[in-house]
C-alpha positions as CSV (number, residue, x, y, z in Angstrom):
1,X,-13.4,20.6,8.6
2,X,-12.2,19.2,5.1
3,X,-8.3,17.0,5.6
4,X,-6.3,17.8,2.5
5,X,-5.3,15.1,0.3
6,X,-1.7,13.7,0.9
7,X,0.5,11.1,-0.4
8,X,2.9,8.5,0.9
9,X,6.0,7.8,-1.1
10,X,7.6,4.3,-1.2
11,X,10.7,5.3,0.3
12,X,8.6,7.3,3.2
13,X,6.7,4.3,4.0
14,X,9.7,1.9,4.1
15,X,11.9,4.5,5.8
16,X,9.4,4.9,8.8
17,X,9.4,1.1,8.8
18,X,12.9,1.1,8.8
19,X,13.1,-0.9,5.7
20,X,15.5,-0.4,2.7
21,X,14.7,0.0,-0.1
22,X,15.6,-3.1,-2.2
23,X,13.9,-3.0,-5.4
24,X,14.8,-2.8,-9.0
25,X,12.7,-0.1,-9.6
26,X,14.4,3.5,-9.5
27,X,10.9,5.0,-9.7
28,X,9.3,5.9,-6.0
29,X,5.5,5.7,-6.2
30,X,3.4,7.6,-4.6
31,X,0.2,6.1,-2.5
32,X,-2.5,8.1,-1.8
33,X,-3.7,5.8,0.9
34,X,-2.5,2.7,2.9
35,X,-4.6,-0.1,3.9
36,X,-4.6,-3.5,5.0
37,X,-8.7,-4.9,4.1
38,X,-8.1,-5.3,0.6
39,X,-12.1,-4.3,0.6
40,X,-10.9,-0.9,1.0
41,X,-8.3,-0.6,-2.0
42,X,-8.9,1.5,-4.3
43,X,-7.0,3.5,-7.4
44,X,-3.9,4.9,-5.0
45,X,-3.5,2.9,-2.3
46,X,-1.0,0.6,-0.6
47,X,-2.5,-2.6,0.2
48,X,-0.7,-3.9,3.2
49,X,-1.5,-7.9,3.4
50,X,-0.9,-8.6,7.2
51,X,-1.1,-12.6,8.8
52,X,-3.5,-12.5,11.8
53,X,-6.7,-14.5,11.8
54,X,-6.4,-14.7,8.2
55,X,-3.3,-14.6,5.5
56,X,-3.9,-11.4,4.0
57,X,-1.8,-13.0,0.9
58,X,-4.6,-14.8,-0.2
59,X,-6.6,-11.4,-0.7
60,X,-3.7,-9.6,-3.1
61,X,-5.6,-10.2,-6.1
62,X,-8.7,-8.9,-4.9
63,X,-6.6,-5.8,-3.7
64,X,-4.9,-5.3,-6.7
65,X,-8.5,-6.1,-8.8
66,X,-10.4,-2.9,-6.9
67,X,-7.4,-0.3,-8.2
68,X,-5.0,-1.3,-5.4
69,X,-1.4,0.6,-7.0
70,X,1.0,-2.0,-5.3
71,X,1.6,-4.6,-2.1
């Protein structure tokens, strides 16, 4: 079976986060995807950088290189 596409906005993802929304932006972007391996970014997506083993930090740039929309 095919999943239809869908797409996160900003102030979906921070609200199930329970986040608010502090930026100086008024525009809420839309991700088609959300990952954390910057590996996996592509045009769309949310690149999540998460500290475990490694600082996902350091890996932004890569993440935002591939076609990552925003951090």
């Amino acid at each position: 079976s095919m999943i239809a596409p869908f797409s996160y906005s900003l102030s979906t993802i921070l609200a199930v986060l329970n986040r608010v929304h502090n930026f100086s932006s008024t525009v809420d972007t839309n991700f088609s995807s959300i990952t954390t391996s910057s590996k996996e970014a592509k045009k769309g997506s949310l690149f999540v950088p998460l500290v475990w083993d490694r600082d996902g930090h350091a890996f932004i740039k890569d993440a935002l290189d591939r076609g990552a929309s925003g951090y």
